[in-house]
C-alpha positions in Angstrom: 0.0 0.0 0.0 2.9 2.6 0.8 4.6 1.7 -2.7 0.8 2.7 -4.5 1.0 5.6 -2.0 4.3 6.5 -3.0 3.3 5.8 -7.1 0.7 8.2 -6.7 2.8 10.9 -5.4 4.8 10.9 -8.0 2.5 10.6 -10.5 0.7 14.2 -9.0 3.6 16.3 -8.8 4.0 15.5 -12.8 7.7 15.9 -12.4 8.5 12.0 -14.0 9.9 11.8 -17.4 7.1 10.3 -19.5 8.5 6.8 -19.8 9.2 6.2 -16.4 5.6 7.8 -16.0 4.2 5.4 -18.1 6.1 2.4 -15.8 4.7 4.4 -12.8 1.4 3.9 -13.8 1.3 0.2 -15.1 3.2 -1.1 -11.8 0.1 1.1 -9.5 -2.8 -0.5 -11.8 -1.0 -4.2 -11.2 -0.8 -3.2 -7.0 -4.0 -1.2 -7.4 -5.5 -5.0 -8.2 -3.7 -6.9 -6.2 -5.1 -4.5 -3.1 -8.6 -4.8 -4.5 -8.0 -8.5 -4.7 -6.6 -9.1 -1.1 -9.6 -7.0 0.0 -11.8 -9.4 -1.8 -10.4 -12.3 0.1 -10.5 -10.6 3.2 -14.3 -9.7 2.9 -15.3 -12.9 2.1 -13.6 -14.3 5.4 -15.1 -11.6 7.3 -18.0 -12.8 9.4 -20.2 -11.6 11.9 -21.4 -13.8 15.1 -24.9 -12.4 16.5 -26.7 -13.8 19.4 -30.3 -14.4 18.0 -32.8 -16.6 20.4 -30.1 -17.7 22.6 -28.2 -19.3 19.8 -24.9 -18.1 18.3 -25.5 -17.5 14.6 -22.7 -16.9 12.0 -23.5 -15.4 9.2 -21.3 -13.5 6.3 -20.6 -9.8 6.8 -21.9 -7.8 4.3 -21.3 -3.9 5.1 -24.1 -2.6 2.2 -26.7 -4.2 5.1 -25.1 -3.5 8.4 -26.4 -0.6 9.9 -23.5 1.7 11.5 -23.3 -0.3 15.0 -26.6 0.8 16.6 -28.0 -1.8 18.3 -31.5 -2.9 18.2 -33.5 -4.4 21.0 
């Protein structure tokens, strides 16, 4: 993440000869996708664990559907 971090402050000041620009940009898009990718994986694993009736439930985390931690009840 700090070498895309670092990619992309290069890239703003606009200082970078246009080749190694170009280089610049292909090696963010290919860490830009592996981030998105290791994000993927982590999501998927991500799981919540809710008391409902008594009974521990697991069910997958999906943050579109959470509310923002309030509780109900």
């Amino acid at each position: 993440m700090n070498e895309l971090e670092d990619i992309v402050s290069q890239l703003e000041h606009g200082d970078v000869p246009l080749e190694k620009a170009i280089d610049l940009f292909q090696k963010g898009m290919q860490l830009s996708q592996l981030c998105g990718s290791k994000l993927s994986q982590v999501e998927r694993k991500i799981e919540m664990i809710m008391e409902a009736d008594g009974q521990i439930v697991k069910k997958p985390f999906d943050p579109l559907t959470e509310e923002s931690g309030d509780s109900v009840g």
